[in-house]
C-alpha positions in Angstrom: 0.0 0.0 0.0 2.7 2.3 0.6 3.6 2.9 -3.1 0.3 4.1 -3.3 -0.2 6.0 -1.1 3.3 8.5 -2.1 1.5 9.7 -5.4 -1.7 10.5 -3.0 0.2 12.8 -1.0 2.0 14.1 -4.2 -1.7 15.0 -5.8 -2.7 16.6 -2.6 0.2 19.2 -2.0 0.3 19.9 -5.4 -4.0 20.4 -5.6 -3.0 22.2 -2.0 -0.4 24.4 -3.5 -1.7 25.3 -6.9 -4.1 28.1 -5.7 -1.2 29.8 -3.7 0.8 29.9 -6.7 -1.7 31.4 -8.6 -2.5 34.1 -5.7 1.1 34.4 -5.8 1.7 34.9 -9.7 -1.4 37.5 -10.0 0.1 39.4 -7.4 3.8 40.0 -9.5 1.2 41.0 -12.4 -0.2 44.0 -10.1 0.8 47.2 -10.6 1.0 49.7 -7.4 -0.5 53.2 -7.5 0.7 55.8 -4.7 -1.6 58.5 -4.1 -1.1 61.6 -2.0 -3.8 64.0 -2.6 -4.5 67.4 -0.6 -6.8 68.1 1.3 -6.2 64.3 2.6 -10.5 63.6 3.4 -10.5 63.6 -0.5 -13.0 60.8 -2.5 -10.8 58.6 -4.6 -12.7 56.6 -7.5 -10.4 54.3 -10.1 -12.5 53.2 -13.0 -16.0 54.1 -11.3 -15.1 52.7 -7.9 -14.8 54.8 -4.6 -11.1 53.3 -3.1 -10.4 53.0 0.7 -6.2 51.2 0.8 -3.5 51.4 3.2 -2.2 55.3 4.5 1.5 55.1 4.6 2.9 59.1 5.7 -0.9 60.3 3.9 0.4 58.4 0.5 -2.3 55.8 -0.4 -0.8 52.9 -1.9 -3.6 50.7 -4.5 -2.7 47.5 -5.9 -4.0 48.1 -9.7 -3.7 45.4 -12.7 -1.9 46.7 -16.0 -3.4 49.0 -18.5 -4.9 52.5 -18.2 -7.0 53.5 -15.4 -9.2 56.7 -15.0 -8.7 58.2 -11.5 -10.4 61.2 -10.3 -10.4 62.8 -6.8 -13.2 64.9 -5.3 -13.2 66.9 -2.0 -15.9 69.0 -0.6 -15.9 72.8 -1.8 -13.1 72.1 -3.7 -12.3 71.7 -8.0 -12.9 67.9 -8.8 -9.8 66.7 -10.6 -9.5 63.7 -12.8 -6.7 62.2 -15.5 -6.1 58.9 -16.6 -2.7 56.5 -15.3 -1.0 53.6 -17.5 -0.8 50.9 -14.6 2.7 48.5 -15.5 3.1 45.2 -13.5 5.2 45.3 -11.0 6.1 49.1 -11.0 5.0 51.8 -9.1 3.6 54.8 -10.5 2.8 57.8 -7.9 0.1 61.1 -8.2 0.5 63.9 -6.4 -2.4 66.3 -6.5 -3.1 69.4 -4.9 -7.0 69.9 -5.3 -8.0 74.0 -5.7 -10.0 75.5 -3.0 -13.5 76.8 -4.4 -11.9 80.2 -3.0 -9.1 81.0 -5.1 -11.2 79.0 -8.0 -11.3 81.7 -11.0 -14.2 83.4 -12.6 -17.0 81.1 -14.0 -16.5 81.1 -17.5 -19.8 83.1 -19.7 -21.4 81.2 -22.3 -19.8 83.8 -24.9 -16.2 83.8 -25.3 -14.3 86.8 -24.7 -13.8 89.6 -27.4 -9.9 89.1 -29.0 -7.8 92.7 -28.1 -8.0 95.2 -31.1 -4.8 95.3 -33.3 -4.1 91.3 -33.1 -3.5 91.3 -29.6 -2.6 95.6 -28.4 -4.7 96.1 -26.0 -6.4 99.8 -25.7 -9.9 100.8 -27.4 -12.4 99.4 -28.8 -11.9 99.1 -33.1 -16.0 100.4 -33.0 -15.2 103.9 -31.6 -15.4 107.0 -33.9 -12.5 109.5 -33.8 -10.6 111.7 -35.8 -7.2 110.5 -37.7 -3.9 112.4 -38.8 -1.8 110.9 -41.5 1.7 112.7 -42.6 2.2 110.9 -46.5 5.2 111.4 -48.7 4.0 109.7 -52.3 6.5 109.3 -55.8 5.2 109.1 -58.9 5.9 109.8 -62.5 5.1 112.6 -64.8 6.9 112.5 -68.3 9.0 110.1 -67.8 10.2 111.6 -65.0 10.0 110.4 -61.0 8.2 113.4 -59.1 8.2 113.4 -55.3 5.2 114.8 -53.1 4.7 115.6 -49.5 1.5 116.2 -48.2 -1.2 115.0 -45.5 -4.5 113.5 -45.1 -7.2 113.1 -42.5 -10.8 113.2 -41.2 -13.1 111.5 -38.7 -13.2 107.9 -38.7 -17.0 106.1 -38.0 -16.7 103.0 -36.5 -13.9 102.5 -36.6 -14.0 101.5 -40.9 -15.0 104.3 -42.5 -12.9 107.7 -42.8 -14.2 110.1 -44.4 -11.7 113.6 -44.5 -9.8 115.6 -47.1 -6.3 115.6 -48.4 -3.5 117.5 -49.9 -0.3 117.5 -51.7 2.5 119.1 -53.1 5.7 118.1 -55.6 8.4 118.7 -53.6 10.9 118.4 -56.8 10.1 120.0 -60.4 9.1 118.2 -63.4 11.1 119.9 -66.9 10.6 123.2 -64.3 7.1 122.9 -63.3 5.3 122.3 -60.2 2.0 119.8 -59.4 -0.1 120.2 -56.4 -3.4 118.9 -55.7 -6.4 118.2 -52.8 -9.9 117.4 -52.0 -11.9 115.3 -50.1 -11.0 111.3 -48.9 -12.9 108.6 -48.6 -11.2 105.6 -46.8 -12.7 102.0 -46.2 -10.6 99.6 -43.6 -10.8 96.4 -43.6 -9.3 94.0 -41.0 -8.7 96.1 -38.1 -8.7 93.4 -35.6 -5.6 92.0 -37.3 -2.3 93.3 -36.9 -2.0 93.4 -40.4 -4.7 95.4 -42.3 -6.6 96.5 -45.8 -7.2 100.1 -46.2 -9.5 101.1 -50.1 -8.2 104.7 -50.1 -9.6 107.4 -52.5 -9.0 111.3 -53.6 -10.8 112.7 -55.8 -10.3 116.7 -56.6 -8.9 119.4 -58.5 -4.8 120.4 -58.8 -2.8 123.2 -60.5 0.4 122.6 -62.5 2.4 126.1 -62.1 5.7 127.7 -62.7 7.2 129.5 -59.5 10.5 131.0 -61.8 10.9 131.2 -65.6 11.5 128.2 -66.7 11.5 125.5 -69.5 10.3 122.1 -71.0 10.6 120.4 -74.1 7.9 120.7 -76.9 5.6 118.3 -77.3 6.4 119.0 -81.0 9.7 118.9 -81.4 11.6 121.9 -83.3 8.8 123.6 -82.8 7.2 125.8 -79.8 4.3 128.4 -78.8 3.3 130.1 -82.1 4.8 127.8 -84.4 8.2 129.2 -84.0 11.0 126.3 -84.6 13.0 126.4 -81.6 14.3 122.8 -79.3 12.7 124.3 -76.3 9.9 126.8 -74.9 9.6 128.9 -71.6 6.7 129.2 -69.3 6.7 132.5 -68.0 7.0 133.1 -64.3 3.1 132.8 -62.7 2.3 130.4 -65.5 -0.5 127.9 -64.2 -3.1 125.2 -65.2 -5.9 124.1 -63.1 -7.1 120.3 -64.0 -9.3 117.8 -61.7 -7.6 114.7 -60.4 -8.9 111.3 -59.2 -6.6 109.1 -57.0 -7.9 105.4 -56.0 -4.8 103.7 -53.9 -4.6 99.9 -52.4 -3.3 100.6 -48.5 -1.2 97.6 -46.3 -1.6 98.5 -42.8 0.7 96.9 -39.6 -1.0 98.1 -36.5 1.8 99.7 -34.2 -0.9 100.8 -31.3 -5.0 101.5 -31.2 -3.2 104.8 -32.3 -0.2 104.5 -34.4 -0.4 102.8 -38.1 2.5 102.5 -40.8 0.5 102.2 -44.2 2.0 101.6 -47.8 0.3 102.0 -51.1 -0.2 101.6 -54.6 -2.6 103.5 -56.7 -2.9 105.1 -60.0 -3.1 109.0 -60.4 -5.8 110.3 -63.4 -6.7 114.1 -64.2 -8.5 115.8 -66.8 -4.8 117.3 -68.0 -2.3 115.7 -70.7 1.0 114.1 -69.2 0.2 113.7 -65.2 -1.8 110.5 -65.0 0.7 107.6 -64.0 0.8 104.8 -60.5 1.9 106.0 -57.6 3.2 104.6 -54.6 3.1 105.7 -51.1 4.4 105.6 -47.1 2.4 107.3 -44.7 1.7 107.6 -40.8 -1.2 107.6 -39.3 -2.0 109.2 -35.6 -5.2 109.0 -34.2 -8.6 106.7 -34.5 
């Protein structure tokens, strides 16, 4: 009997042993999670379930299996927090949370989202307020050929913000075959974009000029050999006080880059067109403006 009775006692330890083992291997596939949360009365829920485990030095330590887990802690009059933790076996993987007091909790957020600053981010007044504008402009150009320089200045009173409606004026700083342009009249000005740093301006004169003489001076004829009266000569001269009055429409393209709510550089293209032979032509611009 006793050869019998050896493999008995063999199938009994092992059928005795076998769920220890198993105990024992699903423990080394746990994972630990270590917890310290302030204020320590805080509700801890893993996955859905409220958690009660061992305090070590108010660090609660959870035995988790692998994978993610969604953790989120909760106190009373305090900001619920939650986050989700990748859980490996065997390692330990601690939280530290803080939980915000409903004290120094910030505003609760409106249903509409705050207006952006005017000017892509400058902060100052609102883009919808009407005020009046003052815009220093130097513009080139080119009459016969020729590159003519102007100073001059526009302005007006802006409506919301968009609109500017004003007047404008200029003068040719240099001389042209020894004569003069100047011209002026009311603007019209249409901005687009003036939330965004960078901007669209339609920009428009329209009004009347003078091309004049200051000095006796000189051109070439448009005939050439031959000047006033049909006399053959290379060359005729405008008498001192010589003028010539002619209307003039200017439409110009504007880029804008927002300095301030007050301060604008703007640059232009546009195209110059009067009611007088040889002073149409493009014309380019640089201008400052101060103001609304």
């Amino acid at each position: 009997m006793l050869p019998y009775r050896v493999p008995a006692c063999f199938v009994a330890c092992v059928l005795f042993l076998a769920p220890i083992a198993a105990v024992a291997q699903q423990g080394t596939d746990l994972g630990t999670l270590s917890i310290q949360v302030r204020p320590p009365d805080a509700e801890i829920v893993i996955d859905g379930e409220r958690w009660v485990g061992s305090e070590i030095a108010g660090v609660m330590v959870i035995q988790l299996p692998p994978g993610v887990h969604r953790v989120e802690l909760r106190s009373r009059g305090g900001q619920p927090y939650s986050t989700e933790i990748t859980i490996r076996a065997g390692e330990t993987t601690p939280l530290n949370v803080g939980l915000q007091s409903a004290e120094t909790r910030g505003p609760e957020p409106s249903g509409r989202p705050p207006a952006p600053p005017p000017y892509g981010g400058v902060s100052g007044r609102s883009v919808s307020e009407d005020g009046f504008v003052m815009a220093p402009d130097f513009r080139f150009s080119e009459i016969g050929h020729d590159t003519a320089t102007f100073v001059g200045a526009y302005g007006g009173w802006v409506f919301a913000g968009r609109l500017l409606v004003g007047a404008g004026a200029y003068w040719q700083a240099d001389s042209t075959n020894g004569l003069h342009l100047a011209y002026g009249g009311p603007v019209v000005e249409w901005r687009m974009f003036p939330n965004s740093k960078v901007g669209l301006n339609f920009h428009g004169l329209v009004g009347a000029g003078q091309l004049y003489a200051d000095h006796d001076s000189f051109r070439y004829s448009t005939n050439p050999g031959r000047g006033p009266g049909g006399r053959v000569v290379p060359y005729y001269t405008y008498p001192y006080g010589y003028s010539d009055f002619f209307f003039v429409g200017e439409p110009e393209a504007q880029v804008v880059v927002h300095l301030g709510t007050s301060i604008r550089v703007v640059g232009g293209v546009g195209y110059r067109a009067t009611s007088a032979n040889g002073l149409d032509g493009a014309t380019g611009s640089i201008s400052m403006q101060f103001g609304r």
